[in-house]
C-alpha positions as CSV (number, residue, x, y, z in Angstrom):
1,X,0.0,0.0,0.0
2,X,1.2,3.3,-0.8
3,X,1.4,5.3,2.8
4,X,-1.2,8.3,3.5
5,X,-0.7,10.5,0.7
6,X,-0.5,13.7,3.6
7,X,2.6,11.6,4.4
8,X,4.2,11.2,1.4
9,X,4.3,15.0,-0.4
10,X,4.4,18.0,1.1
11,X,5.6,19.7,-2.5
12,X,6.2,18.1,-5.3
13,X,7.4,19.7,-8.9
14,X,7.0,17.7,-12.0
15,X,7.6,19.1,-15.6
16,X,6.3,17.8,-19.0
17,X,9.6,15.7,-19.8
18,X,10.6,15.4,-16.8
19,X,9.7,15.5,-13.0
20,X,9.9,17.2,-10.0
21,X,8.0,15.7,-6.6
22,X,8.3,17.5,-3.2
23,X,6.3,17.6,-0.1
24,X,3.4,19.7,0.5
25,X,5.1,23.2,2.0
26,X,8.2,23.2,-0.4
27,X,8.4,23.6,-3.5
28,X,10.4,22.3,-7.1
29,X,11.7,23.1,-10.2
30,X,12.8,21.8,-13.1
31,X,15.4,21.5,-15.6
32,X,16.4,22.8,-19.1
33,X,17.0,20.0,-20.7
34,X,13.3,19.4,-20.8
35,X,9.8,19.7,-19.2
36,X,9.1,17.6,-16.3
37,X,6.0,16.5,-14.4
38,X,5.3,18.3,-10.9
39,X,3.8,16.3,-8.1
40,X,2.4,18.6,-5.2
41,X,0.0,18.4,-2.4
42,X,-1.8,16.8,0.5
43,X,-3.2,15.0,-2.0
44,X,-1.1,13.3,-4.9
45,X,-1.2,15.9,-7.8
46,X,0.8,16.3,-10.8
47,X,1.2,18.9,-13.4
48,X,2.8,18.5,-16.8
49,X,3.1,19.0,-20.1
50,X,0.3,17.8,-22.2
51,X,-1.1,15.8,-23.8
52,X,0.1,12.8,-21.9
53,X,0.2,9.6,-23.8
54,X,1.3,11.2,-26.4
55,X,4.6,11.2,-28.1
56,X,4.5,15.5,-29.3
57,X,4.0,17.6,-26.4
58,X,1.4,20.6,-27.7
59,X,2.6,22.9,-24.8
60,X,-0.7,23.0,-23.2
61,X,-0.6,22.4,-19.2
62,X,-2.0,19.4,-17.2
63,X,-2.5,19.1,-13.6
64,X,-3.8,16.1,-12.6
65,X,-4.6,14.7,-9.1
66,X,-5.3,11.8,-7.1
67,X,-7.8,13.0,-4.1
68,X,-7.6,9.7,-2.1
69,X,-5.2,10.1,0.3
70,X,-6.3,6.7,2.5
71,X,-3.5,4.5,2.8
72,X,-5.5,1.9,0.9
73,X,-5.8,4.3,-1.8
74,X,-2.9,2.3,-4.2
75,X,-3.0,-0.9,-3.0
76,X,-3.1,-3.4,-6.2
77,X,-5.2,-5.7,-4.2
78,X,-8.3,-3.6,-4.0
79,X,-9.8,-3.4,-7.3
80,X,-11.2,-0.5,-9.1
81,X,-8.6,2.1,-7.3
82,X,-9.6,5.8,-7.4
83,X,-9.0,7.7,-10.8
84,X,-6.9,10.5,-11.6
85,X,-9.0,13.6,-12.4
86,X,-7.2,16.1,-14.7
87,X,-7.6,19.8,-15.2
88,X,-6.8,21.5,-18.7
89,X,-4.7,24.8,-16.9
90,X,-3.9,25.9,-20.2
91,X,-5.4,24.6,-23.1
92,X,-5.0,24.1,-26.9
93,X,-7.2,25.8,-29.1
94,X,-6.6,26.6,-32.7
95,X,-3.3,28.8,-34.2
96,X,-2.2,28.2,-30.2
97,X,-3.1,28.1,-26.9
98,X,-5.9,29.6,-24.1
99,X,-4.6,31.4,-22.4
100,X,-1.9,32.6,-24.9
101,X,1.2,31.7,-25.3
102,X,1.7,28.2,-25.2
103,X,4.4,27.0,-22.8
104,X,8.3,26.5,-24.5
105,X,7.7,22.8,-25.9
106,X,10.4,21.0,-23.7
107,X,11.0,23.1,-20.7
108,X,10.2,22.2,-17.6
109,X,7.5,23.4,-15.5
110,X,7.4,24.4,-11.7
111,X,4.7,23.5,-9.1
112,X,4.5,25.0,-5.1
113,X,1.7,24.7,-3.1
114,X,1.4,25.8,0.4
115,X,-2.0,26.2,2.9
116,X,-2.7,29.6,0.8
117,X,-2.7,28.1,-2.5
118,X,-1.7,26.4,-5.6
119,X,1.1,28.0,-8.6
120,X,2.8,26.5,-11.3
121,X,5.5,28.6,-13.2
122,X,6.6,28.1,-16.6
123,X,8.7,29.5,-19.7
124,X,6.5,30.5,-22.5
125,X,7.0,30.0,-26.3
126,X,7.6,33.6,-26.6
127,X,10.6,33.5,-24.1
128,X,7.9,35.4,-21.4
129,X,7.6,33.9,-17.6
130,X,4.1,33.0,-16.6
131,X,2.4,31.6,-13.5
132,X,-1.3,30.2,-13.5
133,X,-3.2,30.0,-9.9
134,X,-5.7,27.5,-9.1
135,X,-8.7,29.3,-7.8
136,X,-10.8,25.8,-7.5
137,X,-11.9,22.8,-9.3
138,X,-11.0,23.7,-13.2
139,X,-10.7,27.4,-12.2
140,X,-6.8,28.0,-13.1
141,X,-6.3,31.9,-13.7
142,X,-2.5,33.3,-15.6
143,X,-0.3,35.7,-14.1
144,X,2.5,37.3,-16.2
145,X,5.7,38.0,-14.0
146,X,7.9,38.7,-16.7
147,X,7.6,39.8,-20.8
148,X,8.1,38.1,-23.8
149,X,12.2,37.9,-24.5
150,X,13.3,38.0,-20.8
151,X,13.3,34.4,-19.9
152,X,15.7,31.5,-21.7
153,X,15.3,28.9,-19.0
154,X,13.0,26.9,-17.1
155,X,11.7,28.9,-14.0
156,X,12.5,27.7,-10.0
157,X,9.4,28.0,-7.7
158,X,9.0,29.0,-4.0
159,X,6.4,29.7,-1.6
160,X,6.2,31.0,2.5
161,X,2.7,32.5,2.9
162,X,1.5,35.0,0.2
163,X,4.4,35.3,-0.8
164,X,6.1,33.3,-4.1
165,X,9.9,33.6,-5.2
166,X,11.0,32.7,-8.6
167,X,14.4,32.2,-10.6
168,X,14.9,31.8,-14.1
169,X,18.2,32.8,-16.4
170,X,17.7,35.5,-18.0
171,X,18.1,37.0,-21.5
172,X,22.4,37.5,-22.1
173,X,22.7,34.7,-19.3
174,X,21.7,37.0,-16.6
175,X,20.6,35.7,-13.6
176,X,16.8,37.2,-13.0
177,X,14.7,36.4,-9.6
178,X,10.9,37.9,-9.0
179,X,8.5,38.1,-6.4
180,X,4.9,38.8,-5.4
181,X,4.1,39.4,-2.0
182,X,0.2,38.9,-3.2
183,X,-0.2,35.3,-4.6
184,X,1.4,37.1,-8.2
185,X,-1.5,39.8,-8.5
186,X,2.1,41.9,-8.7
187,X,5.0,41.3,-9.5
188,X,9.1,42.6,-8.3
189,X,11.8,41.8,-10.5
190,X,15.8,42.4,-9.8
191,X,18.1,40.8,-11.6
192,X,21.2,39.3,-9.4
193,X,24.1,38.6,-11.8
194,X,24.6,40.2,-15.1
195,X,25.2,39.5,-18.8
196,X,27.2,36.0,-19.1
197,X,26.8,34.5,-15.1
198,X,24.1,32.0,-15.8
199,X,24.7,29.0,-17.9
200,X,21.7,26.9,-16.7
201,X,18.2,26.8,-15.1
202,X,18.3,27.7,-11.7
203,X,16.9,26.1,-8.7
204,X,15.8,28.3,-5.8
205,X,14.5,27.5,-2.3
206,X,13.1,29.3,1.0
207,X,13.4,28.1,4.4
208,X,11.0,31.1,5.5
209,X,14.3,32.9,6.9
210,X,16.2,33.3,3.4
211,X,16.0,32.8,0.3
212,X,18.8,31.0,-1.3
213,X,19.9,29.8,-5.6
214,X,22.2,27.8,-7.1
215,X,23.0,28.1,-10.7
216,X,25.6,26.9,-13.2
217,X,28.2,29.7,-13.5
218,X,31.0,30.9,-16.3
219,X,33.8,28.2,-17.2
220,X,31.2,25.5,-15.8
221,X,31.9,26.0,-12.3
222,X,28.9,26.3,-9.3
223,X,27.2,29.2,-8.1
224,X,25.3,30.3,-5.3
225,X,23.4,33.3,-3.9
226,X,21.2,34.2,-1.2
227,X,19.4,37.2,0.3
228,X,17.4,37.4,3.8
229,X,13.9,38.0,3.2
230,X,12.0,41.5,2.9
231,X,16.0,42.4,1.3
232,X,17.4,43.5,-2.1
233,X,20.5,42.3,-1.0
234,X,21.9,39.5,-2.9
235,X,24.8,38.6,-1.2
236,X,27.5,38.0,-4.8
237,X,30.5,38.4,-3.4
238,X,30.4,36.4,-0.1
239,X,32.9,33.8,0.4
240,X,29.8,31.0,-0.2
241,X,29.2,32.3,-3.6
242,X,31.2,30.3,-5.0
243,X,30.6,26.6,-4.1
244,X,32.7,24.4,-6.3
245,X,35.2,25.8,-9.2
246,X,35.5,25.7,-13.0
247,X,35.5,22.6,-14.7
248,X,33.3,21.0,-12.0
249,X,29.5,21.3,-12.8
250,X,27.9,19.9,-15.9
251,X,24.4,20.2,-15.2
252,X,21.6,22.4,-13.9
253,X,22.1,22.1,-10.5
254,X,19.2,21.9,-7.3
255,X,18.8,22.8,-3.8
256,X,17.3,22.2,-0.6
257,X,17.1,24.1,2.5
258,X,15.7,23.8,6.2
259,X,16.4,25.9,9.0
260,X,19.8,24.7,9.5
261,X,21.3,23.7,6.5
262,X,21.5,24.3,3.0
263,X,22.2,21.0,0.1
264,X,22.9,21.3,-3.6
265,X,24.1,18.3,-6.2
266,X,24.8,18.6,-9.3
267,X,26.1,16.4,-12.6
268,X,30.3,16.6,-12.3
269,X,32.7,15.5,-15.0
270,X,32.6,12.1,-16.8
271,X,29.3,11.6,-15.2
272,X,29.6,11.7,-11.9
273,X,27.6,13.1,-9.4
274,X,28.6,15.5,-6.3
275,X,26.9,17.2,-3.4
276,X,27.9,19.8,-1.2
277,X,26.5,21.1,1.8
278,X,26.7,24.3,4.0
279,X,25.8,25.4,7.4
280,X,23.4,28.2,7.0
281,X,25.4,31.3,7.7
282,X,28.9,29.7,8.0
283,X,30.6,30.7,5.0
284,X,31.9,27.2,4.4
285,X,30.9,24.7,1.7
286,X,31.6,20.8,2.4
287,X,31.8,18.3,-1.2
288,X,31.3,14.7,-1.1
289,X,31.1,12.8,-3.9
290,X,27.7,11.0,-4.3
291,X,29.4,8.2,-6.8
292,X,32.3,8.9,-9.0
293,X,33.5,9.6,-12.5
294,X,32.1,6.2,-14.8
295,X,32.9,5.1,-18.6
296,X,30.1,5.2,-21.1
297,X,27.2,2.9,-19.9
298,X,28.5,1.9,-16.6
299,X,25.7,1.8,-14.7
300,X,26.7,3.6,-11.8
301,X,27.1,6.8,-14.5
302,X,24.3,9.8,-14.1
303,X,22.4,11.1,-17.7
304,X,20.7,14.0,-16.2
305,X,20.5,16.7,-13.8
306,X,19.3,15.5,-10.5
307,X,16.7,16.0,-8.0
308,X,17.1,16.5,-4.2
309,X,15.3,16.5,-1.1
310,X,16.2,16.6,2.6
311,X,14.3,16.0,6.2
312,X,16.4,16.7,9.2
313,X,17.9,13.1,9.0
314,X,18.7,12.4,5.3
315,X,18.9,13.6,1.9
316,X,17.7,11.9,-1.2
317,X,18.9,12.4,-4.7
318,X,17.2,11.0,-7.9
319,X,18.8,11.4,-11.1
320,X,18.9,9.6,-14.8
321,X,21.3,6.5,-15.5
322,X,21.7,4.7,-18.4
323,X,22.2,0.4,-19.3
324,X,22.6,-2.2,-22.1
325,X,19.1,-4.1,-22.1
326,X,20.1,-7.6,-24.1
327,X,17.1,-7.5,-25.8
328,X,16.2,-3.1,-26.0
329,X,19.4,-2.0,-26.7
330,X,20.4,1.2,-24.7
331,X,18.1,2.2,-22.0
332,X,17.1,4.8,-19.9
333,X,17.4,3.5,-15.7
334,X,15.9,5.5,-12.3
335,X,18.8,6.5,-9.8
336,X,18.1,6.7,-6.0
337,X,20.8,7.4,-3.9
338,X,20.4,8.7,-0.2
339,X,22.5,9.8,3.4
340,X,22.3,10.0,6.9
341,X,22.6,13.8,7.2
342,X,26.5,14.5,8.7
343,X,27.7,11.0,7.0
344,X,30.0,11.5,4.3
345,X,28.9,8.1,2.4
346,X,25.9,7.5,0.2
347,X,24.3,4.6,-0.2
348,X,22.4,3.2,-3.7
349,X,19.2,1.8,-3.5
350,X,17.7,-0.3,-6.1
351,X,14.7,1.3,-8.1
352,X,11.7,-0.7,-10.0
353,X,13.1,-1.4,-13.7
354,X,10.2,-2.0,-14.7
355,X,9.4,1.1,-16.7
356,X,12.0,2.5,-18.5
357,X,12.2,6.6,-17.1
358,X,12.9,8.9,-20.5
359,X,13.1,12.0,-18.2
360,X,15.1,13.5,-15.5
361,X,13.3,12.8,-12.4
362,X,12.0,14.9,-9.4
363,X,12.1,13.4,-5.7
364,X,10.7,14.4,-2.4
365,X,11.3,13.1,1.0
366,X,8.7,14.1,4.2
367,X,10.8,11.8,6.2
368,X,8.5,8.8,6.5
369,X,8.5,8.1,2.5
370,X,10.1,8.8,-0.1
371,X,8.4,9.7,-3.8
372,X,9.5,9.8,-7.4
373,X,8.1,10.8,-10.4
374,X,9.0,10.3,-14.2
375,X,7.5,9.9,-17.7
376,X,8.2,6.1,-19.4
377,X,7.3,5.0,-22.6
378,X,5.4,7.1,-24.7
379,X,5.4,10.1,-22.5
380,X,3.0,7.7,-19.5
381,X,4.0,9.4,-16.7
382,X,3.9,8.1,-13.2
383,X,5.2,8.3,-9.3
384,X,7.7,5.7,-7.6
385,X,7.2,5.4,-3.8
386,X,8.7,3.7,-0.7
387,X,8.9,3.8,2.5
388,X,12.0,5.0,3.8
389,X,14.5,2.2,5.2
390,X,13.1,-0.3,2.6
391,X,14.0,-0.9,-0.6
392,X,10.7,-1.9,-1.8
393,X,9.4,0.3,-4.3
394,X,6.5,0.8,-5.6
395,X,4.9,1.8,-9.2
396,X,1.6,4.4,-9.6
397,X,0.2,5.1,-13.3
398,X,-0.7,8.9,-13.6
399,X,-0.8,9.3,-17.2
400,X,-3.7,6.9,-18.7
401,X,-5.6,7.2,-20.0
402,X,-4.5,9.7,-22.7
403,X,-5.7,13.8,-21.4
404,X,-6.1,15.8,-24.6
């Protein structure tokens, strides 16, 4: 049985392409290779890039949601288990999309929900930033927080109260950050790093105190920036902006943040995956390596940017890996990887092989469970869930049937 869903998200982000999942209260973002489904809520909701099912993406938005949250909601021994219920938050119509524009075909979406309500953030075809609110059942209204030509990345999604945060490189590989202090009736832009800074999405978090980025930074090495809350002061040149040099970061990078502590990974050379962690407010960054540098198709190499979450015990990373399949060929495989906070080591767990991921993951941790979320074959997106301290996990269908 998958656990209470209230126990299992708190936030989750998921993007067309690829996902994000978090638990409900925090938020995700995803990446520029491509879109990825967001999984959010007390319930289990995602939100995507539609159609599903379908092999071309039409740039239109899905959220879909599983309202059940008993823990026998998922169990495969009940028979008839409760549907998923879509909602068209932006739909296709003809010459485009309603609300216009259509999202960027292949960038990922954001998703945060907190007790105040429900965003998603996304890049639009015409390079603007746009957030749609859901008012109610099918009642999704858009929000423009930037203008067409301003945005070249997917956008990073935060929420504490009213308010809602958001990163997204910027036009000349700026670094550009917004918020709206009234669920996005208005919106406050200041750009943090100039022209040719930001060579990647960026992933942005709030632990209520501070908001803090990370972002992929000139010669490929790893950047990060933070300001206290109700401040314009974006902290550049601190000491802890610079977390790990050139030559060592090969991916969009993401972050996590509590109270305490602050945790980034990111792809490294030759495949390998790092993570690095600070104390907040000591200007010190620690590296471990999650695994190290692999030759073409060892399975142990990473094939995407990753995904993290933390609790005040562990952290959890979920990323892209690749195999030979005797009879497939070259496939696609779904990376876990998790730590005791304060251990060095990370330990590998095994992941259903069952259905082949095609899309960078997202992950989310509440401390009791942990949950994945990915498209498979022909775009069929669904969630991967276990309860932490096993390695049983578990597979959830979102995406069938098809959503037009």
């Amino acid at each position: 049985m998958r656990p209470h869903a209230g126990a299992i998200l708190a936030r989750v982000f998921l993007t067309a392409t690829c996902v994000a999942v978090v638990t409900v209260g925090a938020a995700t973002s995803g990446h520029a290779e491509s879109p990825t489904p967001v999984a959010n809520d007390s319930d289990l909701a995602v939100v995507t890039e539609g159609p599903l099912n379908n092999p071309q993406p039409d740039g239109t938005i899905v959220y879909a949601a599983n309202a059940d949250t008993t823990p026998s909601c998922c169990d495969p021994n009940v028979p008839n288990p409760p549907p998923w219920i879509s909602e068209r938050v932006l739909r296709s119509v003809p010459g485009g999309c309603d609300p216009s524009p259509c999202i960027a075909t292949g960038s990922a979406l954001a998703m945060a929900r907190n007790a105040t309500g429900t965003v998603i953030a996304a890049r639009g075809a015409d390079n603007s930033l746009n957030t749609y609110w859901r008012l109610g059942a099918n009642q999704w209204v858009k929000r423009q927080a930037a203008l067409p030509g301003t945005t070249i990345s997917a956008p990073s999604l935060a929420r504490r109260g009213n308010t809602t945060v958001l990163a997204a490189q910027g036009a000349g590989n700026r670094l550009n950050f917004y918020w709206s202090p009234d669920n996005g009736a208005n919106w406050y832009p200041q750009m943090i790093t100039p022209d040719g800074t930001a060579f990647s999405a960026p992933s942005i978090a709030d632990n209520g105190t501070a908001t803090v980025i990370t972002v992929r930074g000139p010669g490929d090495n790893l950047k990060f920036y933070w300001a206290a809350n109700g401040t314009s002061n974006w902290h550049v040149n601190d000491p802890t902006a610079t977390v790990d040099a050139a030559g060592s970061t090969f991916s969009a990078p993401a972050i996590a943040q509590d109270a305490y502590n602050t945790v980034i990974t990111a792809l490294g050379p030759d495949r390998s995956l790092n993570f690095y962690w600070a104390v907040n407010g000591v200007a010190a960054w620690h590296k471990h390596p999650v695994h190290g540098p692999a030759a073409d198709l060892d399975p142990i190499g990473t094939y995407s940017a990753p995904s993290i979450s933390m609790t005040s015990t562990t952290a959890v990373i979920s990323a892209l890996g690749r195999v030979r399949d005797p009879m497939l060929g070259v496939i696609n495989t779904l990376q876990f990887y998790w730590n005791i906070r304060g251990v060095p080591q990370w330990n590998k767990s095994p992941t259903t092989e069952r259905y082949s991921p095609l899309t960078p993951p997202s992950i989310a941790n509440n401390g009791a469970s942990t949950v994945i979320a990915a498209r498979s074959g022909y775009r069929n997106l669904g969630v991967y869930w276990a309860i932490n301290g096993t390695d049983t996990w578990n597979h959830e269908p979102v995406g069938r049937p098809y959503i037009p």
